[in-house]
ZAMARGU-4260 file (C-alpha; in steps of 0.2 Angstrom, whole numbers, plus 5000, padded with zeros to 4 digits):
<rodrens>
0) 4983/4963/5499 | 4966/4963/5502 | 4951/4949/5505 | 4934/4949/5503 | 4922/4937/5510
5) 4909/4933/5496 | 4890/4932/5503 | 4882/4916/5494 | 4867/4921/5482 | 4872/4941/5484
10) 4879/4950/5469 | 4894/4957/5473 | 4896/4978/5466 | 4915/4984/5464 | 4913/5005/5466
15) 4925/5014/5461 | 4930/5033/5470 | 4924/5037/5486 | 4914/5053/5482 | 4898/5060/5483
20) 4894/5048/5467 | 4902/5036/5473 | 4897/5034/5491 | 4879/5037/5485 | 4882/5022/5471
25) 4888/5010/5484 | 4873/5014/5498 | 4861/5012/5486 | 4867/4997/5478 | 4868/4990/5497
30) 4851/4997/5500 | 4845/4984/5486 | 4853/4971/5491 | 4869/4970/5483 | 4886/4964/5494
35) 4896/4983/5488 | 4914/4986/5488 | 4920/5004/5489 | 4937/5008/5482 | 4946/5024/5488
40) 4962/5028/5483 | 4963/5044/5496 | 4966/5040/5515 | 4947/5047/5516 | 4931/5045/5509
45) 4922/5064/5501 | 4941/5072/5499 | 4933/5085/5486 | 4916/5084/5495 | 4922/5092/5510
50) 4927/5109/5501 | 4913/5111/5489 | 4901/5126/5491 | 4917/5134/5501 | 4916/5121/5513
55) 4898/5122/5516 | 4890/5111/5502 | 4880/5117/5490 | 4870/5099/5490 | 4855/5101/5478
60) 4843/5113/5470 | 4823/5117/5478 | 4818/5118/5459 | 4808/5107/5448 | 4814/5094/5436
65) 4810/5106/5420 | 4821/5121/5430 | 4834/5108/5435 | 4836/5104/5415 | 4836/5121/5409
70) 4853/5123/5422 | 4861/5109/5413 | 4869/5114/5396 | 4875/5097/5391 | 4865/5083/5389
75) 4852/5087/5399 | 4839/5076/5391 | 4852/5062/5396 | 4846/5067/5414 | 4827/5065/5414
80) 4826/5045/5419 | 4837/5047/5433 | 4830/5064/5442 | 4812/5055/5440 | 4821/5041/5450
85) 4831/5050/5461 | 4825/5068/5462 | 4831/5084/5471 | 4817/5082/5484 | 4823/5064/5486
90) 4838/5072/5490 | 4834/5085/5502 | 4825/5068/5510 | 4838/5057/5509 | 4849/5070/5520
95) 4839/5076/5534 | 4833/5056/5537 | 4852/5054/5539 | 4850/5068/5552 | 4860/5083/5540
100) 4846/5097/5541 | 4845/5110/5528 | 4839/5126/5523 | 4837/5134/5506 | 4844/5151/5501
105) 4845/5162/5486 | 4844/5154/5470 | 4834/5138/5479 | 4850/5134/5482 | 4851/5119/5497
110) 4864/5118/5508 | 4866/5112/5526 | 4861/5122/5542 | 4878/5118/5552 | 4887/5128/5534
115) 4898/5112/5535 | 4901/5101/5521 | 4908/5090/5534 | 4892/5084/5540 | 4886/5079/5521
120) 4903/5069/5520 | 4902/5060/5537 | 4881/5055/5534 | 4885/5048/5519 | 4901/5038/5525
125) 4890/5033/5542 | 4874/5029/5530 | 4888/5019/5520 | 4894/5007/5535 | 4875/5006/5542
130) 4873/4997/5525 | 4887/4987/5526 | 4897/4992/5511 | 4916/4989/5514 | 4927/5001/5509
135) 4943/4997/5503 | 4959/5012/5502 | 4969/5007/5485 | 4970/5013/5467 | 4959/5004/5456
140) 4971/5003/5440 | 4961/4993/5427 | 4943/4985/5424 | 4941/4967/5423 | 4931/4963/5407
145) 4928/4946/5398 | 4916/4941/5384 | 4907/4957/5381 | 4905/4959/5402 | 4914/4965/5415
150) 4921/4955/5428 | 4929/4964/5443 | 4944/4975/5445 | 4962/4975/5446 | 4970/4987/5460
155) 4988/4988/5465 | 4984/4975/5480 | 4978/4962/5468 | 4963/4959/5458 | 4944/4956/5463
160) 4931/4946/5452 | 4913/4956/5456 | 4895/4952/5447 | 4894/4972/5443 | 4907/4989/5442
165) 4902/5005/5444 | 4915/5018/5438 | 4912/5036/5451 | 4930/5044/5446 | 4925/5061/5443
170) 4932/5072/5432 | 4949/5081/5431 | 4946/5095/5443 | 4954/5097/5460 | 4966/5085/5456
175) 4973/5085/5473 | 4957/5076/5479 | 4959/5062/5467 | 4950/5066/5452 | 4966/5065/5439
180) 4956/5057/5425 | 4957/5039/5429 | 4939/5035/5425 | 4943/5044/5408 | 4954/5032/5405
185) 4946/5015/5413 | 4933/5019/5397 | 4944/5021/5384 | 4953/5005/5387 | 4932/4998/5388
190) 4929/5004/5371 | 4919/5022/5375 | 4921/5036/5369 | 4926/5048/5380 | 4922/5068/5373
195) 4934/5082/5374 | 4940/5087/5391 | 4939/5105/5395 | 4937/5114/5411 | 4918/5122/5417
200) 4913/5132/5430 | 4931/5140/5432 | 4937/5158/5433 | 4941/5166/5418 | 4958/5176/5413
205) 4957/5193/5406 | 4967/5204/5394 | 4972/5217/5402 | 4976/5223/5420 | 4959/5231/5424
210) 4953/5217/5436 | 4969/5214/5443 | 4968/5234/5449 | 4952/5230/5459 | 4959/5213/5464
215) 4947/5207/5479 | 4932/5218/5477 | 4917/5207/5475 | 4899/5215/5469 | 4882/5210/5473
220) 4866/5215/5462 | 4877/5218/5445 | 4872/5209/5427 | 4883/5201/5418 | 4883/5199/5399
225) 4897/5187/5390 | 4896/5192/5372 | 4905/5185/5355 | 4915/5200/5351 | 4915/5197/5332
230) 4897/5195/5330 | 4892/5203/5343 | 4881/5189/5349 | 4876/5187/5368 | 4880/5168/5374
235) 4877/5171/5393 | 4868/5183/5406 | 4865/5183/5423 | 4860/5194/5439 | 4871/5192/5456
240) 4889/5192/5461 | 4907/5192/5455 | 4922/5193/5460 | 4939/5203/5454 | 4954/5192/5455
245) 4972/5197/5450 | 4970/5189/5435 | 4954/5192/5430 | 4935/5187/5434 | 4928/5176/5446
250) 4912/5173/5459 | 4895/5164/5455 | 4890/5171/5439 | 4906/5171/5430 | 4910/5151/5434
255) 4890/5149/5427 | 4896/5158/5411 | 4912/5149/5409 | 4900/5133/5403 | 4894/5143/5391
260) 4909/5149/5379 | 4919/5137/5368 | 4935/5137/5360 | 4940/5152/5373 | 4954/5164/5362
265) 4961/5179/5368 | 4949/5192/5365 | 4933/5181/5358 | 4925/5183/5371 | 4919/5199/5379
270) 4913/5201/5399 | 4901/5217/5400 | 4897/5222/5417 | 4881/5234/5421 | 4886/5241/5438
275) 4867/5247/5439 | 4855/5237/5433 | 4842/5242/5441 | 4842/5260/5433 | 4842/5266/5413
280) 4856/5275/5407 | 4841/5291/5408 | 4839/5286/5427 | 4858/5283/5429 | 4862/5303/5420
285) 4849/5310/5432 | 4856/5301/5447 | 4873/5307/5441 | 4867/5323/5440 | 4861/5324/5456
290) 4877/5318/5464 | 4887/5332/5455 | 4877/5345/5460 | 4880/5338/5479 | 4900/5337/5477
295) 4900/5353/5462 | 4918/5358/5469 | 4924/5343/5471 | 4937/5335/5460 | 4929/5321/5450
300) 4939/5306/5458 | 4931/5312/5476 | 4914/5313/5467 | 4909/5295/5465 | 4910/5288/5481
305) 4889/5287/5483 | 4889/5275/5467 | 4904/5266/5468 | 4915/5257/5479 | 4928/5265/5484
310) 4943/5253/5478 | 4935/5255/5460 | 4933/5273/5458 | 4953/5274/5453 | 4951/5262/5442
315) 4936/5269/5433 | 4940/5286/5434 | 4955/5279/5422 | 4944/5270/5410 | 4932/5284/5408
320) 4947/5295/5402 | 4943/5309/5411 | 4956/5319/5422 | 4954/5313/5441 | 4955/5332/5446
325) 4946/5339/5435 | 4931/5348/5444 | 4914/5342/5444 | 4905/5357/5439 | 4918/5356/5423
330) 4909/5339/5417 | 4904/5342/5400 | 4887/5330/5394 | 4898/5320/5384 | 4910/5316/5398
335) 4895/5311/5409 | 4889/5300/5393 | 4903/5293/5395 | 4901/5288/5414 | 4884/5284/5411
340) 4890/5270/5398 | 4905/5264/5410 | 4893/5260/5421 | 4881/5252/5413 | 4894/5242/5403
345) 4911/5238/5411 | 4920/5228/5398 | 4933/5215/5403 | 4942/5209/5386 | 4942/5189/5391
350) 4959/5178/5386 | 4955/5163/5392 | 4953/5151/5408 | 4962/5148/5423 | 4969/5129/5425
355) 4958/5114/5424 | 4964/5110/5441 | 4954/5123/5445 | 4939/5119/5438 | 4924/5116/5450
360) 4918/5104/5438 | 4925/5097/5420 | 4917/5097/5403 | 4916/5083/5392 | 4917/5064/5398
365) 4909/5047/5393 | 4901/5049/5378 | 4882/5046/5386 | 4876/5040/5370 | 4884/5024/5374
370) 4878/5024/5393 | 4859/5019/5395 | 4850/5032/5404 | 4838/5024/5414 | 4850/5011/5422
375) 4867/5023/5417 | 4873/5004/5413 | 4886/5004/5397 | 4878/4999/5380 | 4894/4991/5376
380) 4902/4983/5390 | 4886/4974/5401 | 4888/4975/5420 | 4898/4991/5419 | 4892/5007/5426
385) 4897/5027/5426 | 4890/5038/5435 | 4892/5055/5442 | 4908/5069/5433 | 4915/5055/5424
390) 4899/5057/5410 | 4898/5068/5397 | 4884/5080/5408 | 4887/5097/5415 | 4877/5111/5423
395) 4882/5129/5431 | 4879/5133/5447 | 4868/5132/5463 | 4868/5115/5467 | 4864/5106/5453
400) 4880/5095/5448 | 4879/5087/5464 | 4862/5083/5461 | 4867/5076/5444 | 4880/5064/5453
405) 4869/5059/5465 | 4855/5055/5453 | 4865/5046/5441 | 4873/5037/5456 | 4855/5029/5463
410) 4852/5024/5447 | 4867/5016/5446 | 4869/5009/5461 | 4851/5000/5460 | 4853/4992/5444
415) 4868/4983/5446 | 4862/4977/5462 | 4850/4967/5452 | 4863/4957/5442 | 4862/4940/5446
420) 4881/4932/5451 | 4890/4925/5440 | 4894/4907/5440 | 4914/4909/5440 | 4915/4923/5450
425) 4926/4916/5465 | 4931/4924/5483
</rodrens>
């Protein structure tokens, strides 16, 4: 069982999960003069936090707040009150005053110069005690509510009466790090709305066995087209890296293009690969024929090492349909027309997504037309606040979901510290 020690004429703020949303709820409700609880049910504050980014934290964006929206796919209009309040130079601020220092890479993406997440998690966890929020290690299993408000929360050590909650659960990704849905379901049983839960930002699966044959090879510098194969329709495209998996696609630009396709079946989606994008198939033919006319007597598998890697050439050689040993010079026009297109577009039949759980982020959430956007205080239950994964808000990325957690996590923070105490709320 636990106690807390009320501070006469203080609003007490109940937060709920220790993460990057929720550690940046709780200093900021502190910072404006709130006495803030912070529940964690791990044995440590950041779990999930500590392995973003690969372990180095991918923290914000350098972009401004029109670019910032135009990477969020869901609600981003949701999001402009609380970047104006909290933005991602406030970020990149807020983190080298705590002493974290950063440097910005491709992409504007931010990160931290040590290449260690470790040293976001341990800022915010020292910034947090420095404030003089108390953190609590239970499960918070219920929100206390009563006449329209709510009142505290009920753990499995006890209950707590508080003046304001904030609900900083994440999603349902990672569910090793604690985010298995709870804060879904704390605002169900409050009324909301909670939209369909689907995983973003996650590999995808393919039909087939052609990734699965250049498992491990990663590429740099290739475009990547996701298109709806019955209409023909392009939903996504990118420029940079991605990665062949066993099972299918992963790496930066396939997780961004993941947020992008709905109702996934096999074979609705098509991933289209351009292995040179920085040449026309004209360009690409004369570079080809320049290359044959270097290796002329060699077989066709031993020719393509100058334009391809080499644990891809098997593989391609294969898709192209054209006999491994069959000698350069013997190339017909419509065999290297044929190169030239398998090039320029690799096509990966899609079948579907890996496992929620191993989503970076999940799509879907509470419904943020019932959540205020300036103060990210519910519309329906008064002194109860979301913030961060838990709400209906996604974007790809680079740095910008943190960002939206952290954002949405000031806000929070600073407006229930302005709830005046309740009358009945007792120690």
């Amino acid at each position: 069982m636990f106690t807390i020690k009320r501070t006469p004429d203080q609003p007490l703020v109940a937060v709920v999960g220790g993460g990057a949303a929720g550690m940046m709820a709780a200093a900021s409700a502190a910072e404006h003069g709130a006495q803030v609880v912070l529940f964690e049910k791990n044995d440590r504050l950041g779990k999930k936090l500590r392995i973003t980014g690969k372990g180095r934290c991918n923290l914000t964006n350098d972009c401004d707040q029109n670019e910032f929206l135009s990477n969020v796919p869901t609600n981003p209009r949701f999001l402009y009150a609380a970047l104006s309040g909290f933005s991602t130079q406030d970020t990149k601020a807020f983190f080298e005053n705590l002493g974290v220092p950063l440097k910005t890479e491709r992409g504007k993406r931010v990160f931290p110069v040590s290449d260690k997440a470790q040293d976001v998690v341990s800022a915010l966890e020292r910034h947090c005690r420095d404030c003089g929020v108390e953190t609590v290690r239970t499960r918070v299993t219920g929100i206390l509510t009563e006449n329209g408000e709510a009142r505290g929360v009920r753990t499995t050590e006890g209950k707590l009466e508080t003046d304001a909650v904030i609900v900083c659960t994440g999603g349902l990704s990672y569910p090793l790090t604690g985010s298995d849905g709870d804060g879904f379901r704390f605002a169900e049983k409050t009324g909301h709305h909670v939209t369909e839960l689907q995983a973003s930002l996650i590999p995808l699966v393919e039909s087939g066995s052609l990734c699965a044959s250049m498992q491990g090879l990663s590429l740099r510098n290739v475009a990547l087209r996701m298109v709806e194969v019955q209409t023909g329709r392009c939903v996504y495209e990118d420029f940079g890296e991605l990665l062949f998996t066993h099972f299918g696609l992963s790496g930066p630009t396939v997780l961004s293009a993941s947020a992008h396709l709905r109702n996934i079946t096999p074979e609705k989606y098509e991933a289209q690969i351009d292995l040179k994008p920085a040449l026309d198939e004209k360009k690409l033919d004369t570079r080809l024929l320049s290359d044959f006319a270097k290796y002329q007597n060699k077989d066709f598998a031993n020719a393509l090492h100058d334009l391809l890697p080499q644990k891809m050439i098997e593989p391609f050689v294969r898709l192209c349909g054209i006999p491994p040993y069959k000698k350069v010079h013997s190339i017909t026009r419509e065999e290297r027309e044929t190169i030239v297109k398998a090039m320029k577009c690799l096509r990966v039949p899609i079948k579907g997504v890996r496992p929620i759980s191993e989503a970076i982020i999940t799509r879907g959430g509470v419904d943020v037309k019932q959540i205020s956007p300036k103060t990210m205080e519910s519309k329906l239950v008064s002194r109860l606040y979301f913030a961060g994964e838990v709400l209906d808000v996604d974007a790809y990325t680079g740095g910008f979901n943190l960002q939206i957690a952290f954002s949405t996590a000031y806000a929070a923070g600073e407006n229930a510290a302005y709830q005046a105490p309740l009358q009945n709320s007792t120690e």
